[in-house]
KEROLUM-15981 format. One record per atom (N, C-alpha, C, CB): residue in three letters; atom name; x, y, z. Coordinates in nm, 3 decimals, padded with zeros to 5 digits. Each point is the difference from the previous one (the first is absolute). Glycine has a CB too. Layout:
% KEROLUM-15981
r rest: Ala atom: CA east: X north: Y up: Z
...
% end
This chain:
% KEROLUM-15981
r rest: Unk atom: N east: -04.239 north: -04.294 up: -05.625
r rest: Unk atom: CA east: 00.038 north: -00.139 up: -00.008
r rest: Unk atom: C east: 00.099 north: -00.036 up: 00.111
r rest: Unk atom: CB east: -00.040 north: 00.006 up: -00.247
r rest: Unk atom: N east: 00.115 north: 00.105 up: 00.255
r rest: Unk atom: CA east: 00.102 north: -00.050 up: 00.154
r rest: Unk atom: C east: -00.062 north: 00.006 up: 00.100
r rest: Unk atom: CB east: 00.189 north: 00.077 up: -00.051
r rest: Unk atom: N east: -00.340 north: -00.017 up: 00.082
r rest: Unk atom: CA east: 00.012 north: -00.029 up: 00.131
r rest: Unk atom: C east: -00.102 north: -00.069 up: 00.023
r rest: Unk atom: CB east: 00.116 north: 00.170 up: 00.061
r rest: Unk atom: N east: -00.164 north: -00.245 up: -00.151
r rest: Unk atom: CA east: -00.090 north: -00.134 up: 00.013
r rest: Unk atom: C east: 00.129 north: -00.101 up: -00.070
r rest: Unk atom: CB east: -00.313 north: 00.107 up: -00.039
r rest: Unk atom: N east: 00.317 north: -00.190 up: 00.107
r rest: Unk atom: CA east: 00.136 north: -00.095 up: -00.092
r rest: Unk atom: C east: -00.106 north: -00.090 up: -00.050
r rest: Unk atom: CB east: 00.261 north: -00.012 up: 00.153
r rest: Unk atom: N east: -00.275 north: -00.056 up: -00.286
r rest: Unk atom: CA east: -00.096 north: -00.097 up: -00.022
r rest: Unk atom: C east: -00.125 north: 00.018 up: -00.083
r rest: Unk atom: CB east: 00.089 north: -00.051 up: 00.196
r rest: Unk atom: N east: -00.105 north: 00.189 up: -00.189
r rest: Unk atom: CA east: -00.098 north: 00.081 up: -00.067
r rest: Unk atom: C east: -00.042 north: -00.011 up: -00.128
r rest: Unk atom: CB east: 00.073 north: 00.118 up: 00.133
r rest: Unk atom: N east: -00.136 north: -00.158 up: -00.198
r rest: Unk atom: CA east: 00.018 north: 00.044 up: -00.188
r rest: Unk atom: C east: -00.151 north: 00.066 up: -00.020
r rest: Unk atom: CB east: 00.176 north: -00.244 up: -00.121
r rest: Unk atom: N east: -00.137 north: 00.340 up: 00.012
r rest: Unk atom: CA east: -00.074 north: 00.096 up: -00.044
r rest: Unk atom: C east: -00.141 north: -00.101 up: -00.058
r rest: Unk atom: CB east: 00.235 north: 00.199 up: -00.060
r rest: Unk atom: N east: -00.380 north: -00.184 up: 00.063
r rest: Unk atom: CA east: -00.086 north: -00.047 up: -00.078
r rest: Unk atom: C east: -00.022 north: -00.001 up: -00.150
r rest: Unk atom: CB east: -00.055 north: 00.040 up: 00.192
r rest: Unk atom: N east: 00.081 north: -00.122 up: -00.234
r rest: Unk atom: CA east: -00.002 north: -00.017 up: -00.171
r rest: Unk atom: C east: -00.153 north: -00.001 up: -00.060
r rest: Unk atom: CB east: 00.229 north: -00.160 up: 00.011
r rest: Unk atom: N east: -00.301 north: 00.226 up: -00.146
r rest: Unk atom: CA east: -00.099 north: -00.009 up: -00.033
r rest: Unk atom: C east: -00.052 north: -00.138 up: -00.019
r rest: Unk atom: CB east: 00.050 north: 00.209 up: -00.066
r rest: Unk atom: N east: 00.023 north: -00.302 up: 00.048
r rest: Unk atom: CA east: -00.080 north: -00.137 up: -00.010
r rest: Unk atom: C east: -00.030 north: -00.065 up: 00.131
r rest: Unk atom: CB east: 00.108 north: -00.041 up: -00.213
r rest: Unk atom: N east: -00.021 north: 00.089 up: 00.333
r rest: Unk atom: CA east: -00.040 north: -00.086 up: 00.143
r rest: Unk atom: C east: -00.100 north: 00.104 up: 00.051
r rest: Unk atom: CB east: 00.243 north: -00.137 up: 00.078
r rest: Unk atom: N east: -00.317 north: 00.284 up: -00.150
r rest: Unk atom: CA east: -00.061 north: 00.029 up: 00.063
r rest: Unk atom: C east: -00.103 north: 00.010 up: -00.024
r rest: Unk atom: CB east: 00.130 north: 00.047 up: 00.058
r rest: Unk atom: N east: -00.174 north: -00.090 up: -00.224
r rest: Unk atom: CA east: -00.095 north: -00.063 up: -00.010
r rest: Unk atom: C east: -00.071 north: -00.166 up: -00.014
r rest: Unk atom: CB east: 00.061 north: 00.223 up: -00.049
r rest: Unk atom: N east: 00.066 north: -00.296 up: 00.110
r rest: Unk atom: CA east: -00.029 north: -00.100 up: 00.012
r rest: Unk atom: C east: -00.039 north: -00.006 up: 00.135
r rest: Unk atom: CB east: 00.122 north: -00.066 up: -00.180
r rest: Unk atom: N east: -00.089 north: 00.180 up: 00.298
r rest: Unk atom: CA east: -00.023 north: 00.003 up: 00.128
r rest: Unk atom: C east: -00.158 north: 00.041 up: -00.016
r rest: Unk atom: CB east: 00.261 north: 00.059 up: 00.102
r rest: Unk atom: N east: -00.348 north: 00.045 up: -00.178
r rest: Unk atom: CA east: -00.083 north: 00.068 up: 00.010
r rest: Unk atom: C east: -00.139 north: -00.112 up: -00.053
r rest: Unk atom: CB east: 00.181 north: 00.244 up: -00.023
r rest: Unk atom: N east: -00.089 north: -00.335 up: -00.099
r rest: Unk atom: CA east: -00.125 north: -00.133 up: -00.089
r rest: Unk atom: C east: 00.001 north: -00.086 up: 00.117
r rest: Unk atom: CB east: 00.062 north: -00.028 up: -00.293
r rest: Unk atom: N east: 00.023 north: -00.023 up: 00.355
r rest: Unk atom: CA east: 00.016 north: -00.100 up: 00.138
r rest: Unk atom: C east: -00.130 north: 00.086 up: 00.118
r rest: Unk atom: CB east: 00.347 north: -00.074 up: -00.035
r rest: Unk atom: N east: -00.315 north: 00.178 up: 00.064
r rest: Unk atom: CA east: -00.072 north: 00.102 up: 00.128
r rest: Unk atom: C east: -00.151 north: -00.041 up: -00.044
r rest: Unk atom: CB east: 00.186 north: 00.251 up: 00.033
r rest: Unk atom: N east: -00.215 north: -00.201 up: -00.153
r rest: Unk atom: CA east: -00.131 north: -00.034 up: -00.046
r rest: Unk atom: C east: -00.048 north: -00.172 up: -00.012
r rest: Unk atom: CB east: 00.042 north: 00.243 up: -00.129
r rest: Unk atom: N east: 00.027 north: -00.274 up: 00.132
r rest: Unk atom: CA east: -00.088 north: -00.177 up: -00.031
r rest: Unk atom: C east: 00.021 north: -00.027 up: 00.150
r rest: Unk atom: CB east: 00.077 north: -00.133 up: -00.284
r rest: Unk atom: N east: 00.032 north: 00.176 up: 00.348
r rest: Unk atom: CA east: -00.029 north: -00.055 up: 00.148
r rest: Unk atom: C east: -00.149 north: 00.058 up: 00.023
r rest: Unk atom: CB east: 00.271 north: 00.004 up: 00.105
r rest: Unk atom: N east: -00.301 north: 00.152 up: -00.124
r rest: Unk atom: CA east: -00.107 north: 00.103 up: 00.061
r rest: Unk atom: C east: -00.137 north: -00.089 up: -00.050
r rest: Unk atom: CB east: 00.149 north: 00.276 up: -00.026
r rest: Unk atom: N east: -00.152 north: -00.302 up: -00.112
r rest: Unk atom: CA east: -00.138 north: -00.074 up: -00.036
r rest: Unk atom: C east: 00.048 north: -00.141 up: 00.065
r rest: Unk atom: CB east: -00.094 north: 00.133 up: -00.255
r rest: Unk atom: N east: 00.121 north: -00.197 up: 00.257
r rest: Unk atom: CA east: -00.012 north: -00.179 up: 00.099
r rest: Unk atom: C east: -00.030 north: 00.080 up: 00.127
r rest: Unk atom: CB east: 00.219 north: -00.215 up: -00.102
r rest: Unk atom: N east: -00.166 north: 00.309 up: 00.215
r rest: Unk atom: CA east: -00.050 north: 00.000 up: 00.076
r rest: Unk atom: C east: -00.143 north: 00.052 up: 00.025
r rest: Unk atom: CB east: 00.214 north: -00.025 up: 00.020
r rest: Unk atom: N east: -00.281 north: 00.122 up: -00.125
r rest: Unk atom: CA east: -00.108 north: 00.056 up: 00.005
r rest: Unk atom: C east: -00.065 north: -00.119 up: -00.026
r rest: Unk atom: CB east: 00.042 north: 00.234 up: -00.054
r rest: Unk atom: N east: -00.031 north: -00.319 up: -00.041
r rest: Unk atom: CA east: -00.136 north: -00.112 up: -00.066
r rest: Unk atom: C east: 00.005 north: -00.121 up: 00.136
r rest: Unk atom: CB east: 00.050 north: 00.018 up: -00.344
r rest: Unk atom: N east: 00.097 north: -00.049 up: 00.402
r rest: Unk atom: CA east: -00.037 north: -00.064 up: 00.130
r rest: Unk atom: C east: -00.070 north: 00.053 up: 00.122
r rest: Unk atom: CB east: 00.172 north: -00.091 up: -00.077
r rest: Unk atom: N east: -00.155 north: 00.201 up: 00.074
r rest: Unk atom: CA east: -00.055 north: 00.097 up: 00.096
r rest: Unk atom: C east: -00.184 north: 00.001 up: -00.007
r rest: Unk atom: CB east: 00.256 north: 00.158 up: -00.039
r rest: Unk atom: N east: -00.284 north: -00.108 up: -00.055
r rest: Unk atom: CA east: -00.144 north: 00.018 up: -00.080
r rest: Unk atom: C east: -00.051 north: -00.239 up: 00.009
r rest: Unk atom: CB east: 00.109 north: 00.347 up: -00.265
r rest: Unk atom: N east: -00.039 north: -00.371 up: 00.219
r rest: Unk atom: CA east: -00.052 north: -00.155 up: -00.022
r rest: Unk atom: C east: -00.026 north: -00.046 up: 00.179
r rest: Unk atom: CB east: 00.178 north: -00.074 up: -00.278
r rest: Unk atom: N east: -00.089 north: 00.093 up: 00.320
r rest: Unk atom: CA east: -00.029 north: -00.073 up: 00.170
r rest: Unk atom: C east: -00.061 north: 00.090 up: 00.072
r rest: Unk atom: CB east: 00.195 north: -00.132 up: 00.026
r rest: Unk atom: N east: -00.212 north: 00.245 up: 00.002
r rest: Unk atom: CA east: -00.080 north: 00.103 up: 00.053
r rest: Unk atom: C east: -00.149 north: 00.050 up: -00.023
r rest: Unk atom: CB east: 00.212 north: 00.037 up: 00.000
r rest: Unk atom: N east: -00.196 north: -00.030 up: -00.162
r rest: Unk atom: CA east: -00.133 north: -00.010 up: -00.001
r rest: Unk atom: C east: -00.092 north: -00.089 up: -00.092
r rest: Unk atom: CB east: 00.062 north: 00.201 up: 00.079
r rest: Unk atom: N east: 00.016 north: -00.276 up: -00.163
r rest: Unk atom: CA east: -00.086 north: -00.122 up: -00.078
r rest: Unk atom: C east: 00.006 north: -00.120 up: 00.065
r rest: Unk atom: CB east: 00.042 north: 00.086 up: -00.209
r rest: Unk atom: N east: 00.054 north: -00.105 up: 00.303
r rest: Unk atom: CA east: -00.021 north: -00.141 up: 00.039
r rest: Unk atom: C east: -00.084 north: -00.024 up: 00.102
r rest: Unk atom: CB east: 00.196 north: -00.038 up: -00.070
r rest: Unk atom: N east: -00.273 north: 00.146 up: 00.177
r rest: Unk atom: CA east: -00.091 north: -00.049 up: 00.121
r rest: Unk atom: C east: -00.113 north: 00.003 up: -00.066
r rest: Unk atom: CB east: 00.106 north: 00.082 up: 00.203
r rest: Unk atom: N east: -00.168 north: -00.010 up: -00.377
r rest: Unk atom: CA east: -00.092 north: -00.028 up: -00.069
r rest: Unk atom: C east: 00.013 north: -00.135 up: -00.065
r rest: Unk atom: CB east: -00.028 north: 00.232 up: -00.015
r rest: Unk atom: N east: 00.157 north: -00.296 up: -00.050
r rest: Unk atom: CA east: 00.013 north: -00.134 up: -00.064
r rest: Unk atom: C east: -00.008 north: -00.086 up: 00.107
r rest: Unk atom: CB east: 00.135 north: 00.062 up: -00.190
r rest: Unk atom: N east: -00.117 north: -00.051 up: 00.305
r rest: Unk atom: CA east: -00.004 north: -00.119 up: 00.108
r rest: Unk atom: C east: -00.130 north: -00.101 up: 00.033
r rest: Unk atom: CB east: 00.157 north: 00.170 up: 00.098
r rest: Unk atom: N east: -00.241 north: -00.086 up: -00.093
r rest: Unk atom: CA east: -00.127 north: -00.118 up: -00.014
r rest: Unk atom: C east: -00.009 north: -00.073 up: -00.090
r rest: Unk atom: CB east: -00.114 north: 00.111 up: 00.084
r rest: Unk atom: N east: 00.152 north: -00.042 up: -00.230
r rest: Unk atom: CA east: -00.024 north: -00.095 up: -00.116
r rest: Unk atom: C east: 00.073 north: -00.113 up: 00.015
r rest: Unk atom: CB east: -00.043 north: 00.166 up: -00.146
r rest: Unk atom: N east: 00.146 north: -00.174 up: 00.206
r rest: Unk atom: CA east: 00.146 north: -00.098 up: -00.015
r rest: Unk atom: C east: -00.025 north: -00.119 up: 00.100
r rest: Unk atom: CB east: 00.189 north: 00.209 up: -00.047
r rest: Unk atom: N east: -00.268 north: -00.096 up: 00.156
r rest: Unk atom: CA east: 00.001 north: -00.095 up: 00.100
r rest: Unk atom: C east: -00.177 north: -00.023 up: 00.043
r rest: Unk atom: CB east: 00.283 north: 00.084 up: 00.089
r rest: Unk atom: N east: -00.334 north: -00.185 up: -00.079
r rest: Unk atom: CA east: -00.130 north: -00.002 up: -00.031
r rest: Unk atom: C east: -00.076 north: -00.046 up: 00.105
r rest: Unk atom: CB east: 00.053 north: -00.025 up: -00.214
r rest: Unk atom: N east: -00.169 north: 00.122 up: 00.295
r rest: Unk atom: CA east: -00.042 north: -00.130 up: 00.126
r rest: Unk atom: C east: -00.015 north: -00.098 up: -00.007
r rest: Unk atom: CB east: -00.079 north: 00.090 up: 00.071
r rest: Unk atom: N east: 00.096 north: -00.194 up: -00.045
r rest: Unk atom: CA east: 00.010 north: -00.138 up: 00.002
r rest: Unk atom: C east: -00.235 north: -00.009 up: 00.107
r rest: Unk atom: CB east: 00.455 north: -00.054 up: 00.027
r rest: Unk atom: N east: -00.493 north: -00.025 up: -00.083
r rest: Unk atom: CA east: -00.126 north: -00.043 up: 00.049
r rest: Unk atom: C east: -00.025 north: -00.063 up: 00.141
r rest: Unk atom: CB east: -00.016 north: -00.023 up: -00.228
r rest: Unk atom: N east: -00.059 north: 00.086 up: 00.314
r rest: Unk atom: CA east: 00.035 north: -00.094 up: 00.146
r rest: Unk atom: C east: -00.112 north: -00.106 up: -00.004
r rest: Unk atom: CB east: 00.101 north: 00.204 up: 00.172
r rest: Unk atom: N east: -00.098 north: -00.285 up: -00.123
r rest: Unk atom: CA east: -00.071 north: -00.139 up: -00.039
r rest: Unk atom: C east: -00.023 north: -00.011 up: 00.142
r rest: Unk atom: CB east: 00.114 north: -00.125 up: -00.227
r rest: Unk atom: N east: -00.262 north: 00.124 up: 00.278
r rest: Unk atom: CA east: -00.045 north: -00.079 up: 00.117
r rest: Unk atom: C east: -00.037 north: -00.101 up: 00.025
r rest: Unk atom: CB east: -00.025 north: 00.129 up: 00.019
r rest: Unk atom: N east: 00.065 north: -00.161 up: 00.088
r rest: Unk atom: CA east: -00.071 north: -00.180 up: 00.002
r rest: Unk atom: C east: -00.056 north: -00.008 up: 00.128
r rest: Unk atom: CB east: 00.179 north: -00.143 up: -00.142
% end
């Protein structure tokens, strides 16, 4: 403790509140990861639709 000034020891509740936090960050980034990488260049046509070319 003296030779870190500032230091405090890890307590069981900040370290599993550090470990439930680690995990919900880890799944939001996997399901954003997985959603824009690989479901959204398959959902994109649906969303976005050729439009008909009309000759005259």
């Amino acid at each position: 403790m003296a030779v870190f000034p500032g230091f405090k020891m890890i307590t069981v509740g900040s370290f599993m509140y550090g470990l439930a936090a680690s995990m919900i960050y880890g799944w939001a980034v996997g399901i954003i990861y997985v959603f824009f990488f690989n479901l959204w260049p398959q959902l994109l046509p649906a969303v976005i639709r050729p439009r008909a070319v009309h000759r005259t």
